[in-house]
C-alpha positions as CSV (number, residue, x, y, z in Angstrom):
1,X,4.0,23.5,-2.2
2,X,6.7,22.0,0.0
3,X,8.9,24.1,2.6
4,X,12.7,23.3,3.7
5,X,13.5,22.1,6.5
6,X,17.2,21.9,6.5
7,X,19.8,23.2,4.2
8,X,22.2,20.3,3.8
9,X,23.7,20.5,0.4
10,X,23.9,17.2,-0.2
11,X,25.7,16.3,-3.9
12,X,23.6,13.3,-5.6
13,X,25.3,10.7,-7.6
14,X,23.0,9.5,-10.6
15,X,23.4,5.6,-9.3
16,X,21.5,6.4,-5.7
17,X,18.4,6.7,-4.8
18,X,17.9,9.4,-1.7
19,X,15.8,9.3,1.3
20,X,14.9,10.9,4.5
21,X,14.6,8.6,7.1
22,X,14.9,9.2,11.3
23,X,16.1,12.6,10.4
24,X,18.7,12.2,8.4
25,X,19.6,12.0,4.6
26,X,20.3,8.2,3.3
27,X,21.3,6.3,-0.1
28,X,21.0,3.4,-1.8
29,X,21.8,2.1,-4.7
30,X,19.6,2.2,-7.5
31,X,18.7,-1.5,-9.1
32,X,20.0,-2.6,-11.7
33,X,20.4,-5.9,-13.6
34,X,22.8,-8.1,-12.7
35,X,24.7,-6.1,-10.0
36,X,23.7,-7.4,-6.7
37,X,21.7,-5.1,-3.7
38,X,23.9,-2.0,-2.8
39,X,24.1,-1.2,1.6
40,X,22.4,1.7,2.3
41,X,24.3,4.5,3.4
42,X,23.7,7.7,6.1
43,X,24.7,10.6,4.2
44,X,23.7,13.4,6.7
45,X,22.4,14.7,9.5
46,X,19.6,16.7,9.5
47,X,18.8,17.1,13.0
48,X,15.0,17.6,12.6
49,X,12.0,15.9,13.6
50,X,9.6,14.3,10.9
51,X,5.6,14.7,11.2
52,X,3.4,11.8,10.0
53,X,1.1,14.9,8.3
54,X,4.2,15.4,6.1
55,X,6.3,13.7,3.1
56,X,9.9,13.9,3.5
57,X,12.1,14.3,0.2
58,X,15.5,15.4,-1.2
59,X,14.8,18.3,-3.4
60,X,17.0,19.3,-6.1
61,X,19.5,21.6,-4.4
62,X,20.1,18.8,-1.8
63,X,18.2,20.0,1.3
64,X,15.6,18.5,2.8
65,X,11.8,19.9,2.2
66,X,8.6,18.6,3.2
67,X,4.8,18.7,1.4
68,X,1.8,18.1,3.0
69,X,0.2,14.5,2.8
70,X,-2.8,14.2,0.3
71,X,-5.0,12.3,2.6
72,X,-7.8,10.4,0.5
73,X,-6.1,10.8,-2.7
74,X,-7.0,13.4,-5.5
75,X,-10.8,13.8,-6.5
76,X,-11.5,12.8,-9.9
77,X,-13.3,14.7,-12.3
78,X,-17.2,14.3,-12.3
79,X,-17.1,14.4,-16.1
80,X,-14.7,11.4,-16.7
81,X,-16.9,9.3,-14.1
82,X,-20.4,10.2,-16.2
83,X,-19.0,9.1,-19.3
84,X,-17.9,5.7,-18.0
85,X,-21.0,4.7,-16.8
86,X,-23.2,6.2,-19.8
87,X,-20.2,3.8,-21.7
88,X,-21.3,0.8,-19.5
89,X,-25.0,1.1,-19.9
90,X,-25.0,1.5,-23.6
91,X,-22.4,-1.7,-23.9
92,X,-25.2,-3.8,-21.9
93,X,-28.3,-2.6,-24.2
94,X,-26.0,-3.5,-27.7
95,X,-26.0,-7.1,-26.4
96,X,-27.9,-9.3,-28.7
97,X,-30.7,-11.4,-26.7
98,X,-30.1,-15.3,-26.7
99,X,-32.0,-17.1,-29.2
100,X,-34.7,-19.2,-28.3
101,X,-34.1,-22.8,-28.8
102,X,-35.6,-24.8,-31.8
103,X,-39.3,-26.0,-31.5
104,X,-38.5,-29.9,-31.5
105,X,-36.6,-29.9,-28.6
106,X,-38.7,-27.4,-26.1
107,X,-41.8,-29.9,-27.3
108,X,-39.9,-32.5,-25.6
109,X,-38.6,-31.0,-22.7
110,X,-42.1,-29.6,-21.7
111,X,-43.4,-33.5,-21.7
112,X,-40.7,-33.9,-19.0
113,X,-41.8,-32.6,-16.1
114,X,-39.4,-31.1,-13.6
115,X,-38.0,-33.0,-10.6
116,X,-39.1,-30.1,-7.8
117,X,-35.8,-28.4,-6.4
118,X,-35.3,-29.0,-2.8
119,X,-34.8,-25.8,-0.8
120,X,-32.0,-25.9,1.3
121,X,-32.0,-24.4,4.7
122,X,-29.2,-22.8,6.4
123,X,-28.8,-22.7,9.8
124,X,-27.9,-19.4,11.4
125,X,-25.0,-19.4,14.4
126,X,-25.9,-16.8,16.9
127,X,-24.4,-15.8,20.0
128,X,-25.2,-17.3,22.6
């Protein structure tokens, strides 16, 4: 749950975007098309110092409040993950095998016989 930090009381217009930035409260205004990139704005003070273990937000009565950081994201459910793979692996067995090619031309490609592949060697750099 988040916790306030300070009561500013600050009065949002619907065409800004709010921030907490250095401290203080700024604005911005929101995109739109057509209408060209609005200035931002310091709206107030807050007089506070922001932790990095914290996110910093304008909460609907105006004051600033801060949540702790989810670090590493949320887990996800083991059950979702299980049924994704089972999904997967039952995709790759429905997969019809290649068909073999007709009789006529294996007979002639085994009287070919195969130029031997040449190996090619790669040269490893190591420190020296």
């Amino acid at each position: 749950m988040a916790e306030k930090v300070a009561k500013l009381g600050v009065e949002r217009e619907k065409d800004f975007m709010y921030y907490v930035k250095d401290g203080g409260v700024w604005r911005v205004q929101r995109k739109q098309p057509g209408v060209p990139k609005g200035r931002t704005e310091k709206v107030a003070d807050g007089g506070f110092e922001m932790d990095t273990n914290y996110i910093y937000f304008v909460d609907r009565d105006g004051d600033v409040a801060r949540a702790k950081r989810a670090i590493g994201g949320q887990k996800r459910k083991k059950k979702g993950r299980a049924a994704a793979k089972k999904r997967s692996v039952s995709r790759k067995a429905k997969k019809p095998a290649k068909k073999k090619a007709k009789a006529k031309s294996s007979s002639k490609a085994s009287k070919k016989k195969a130029a031997p592949k040449k190996a090619a060697k790669k040269k490893k750099k190591g420190k020296r």
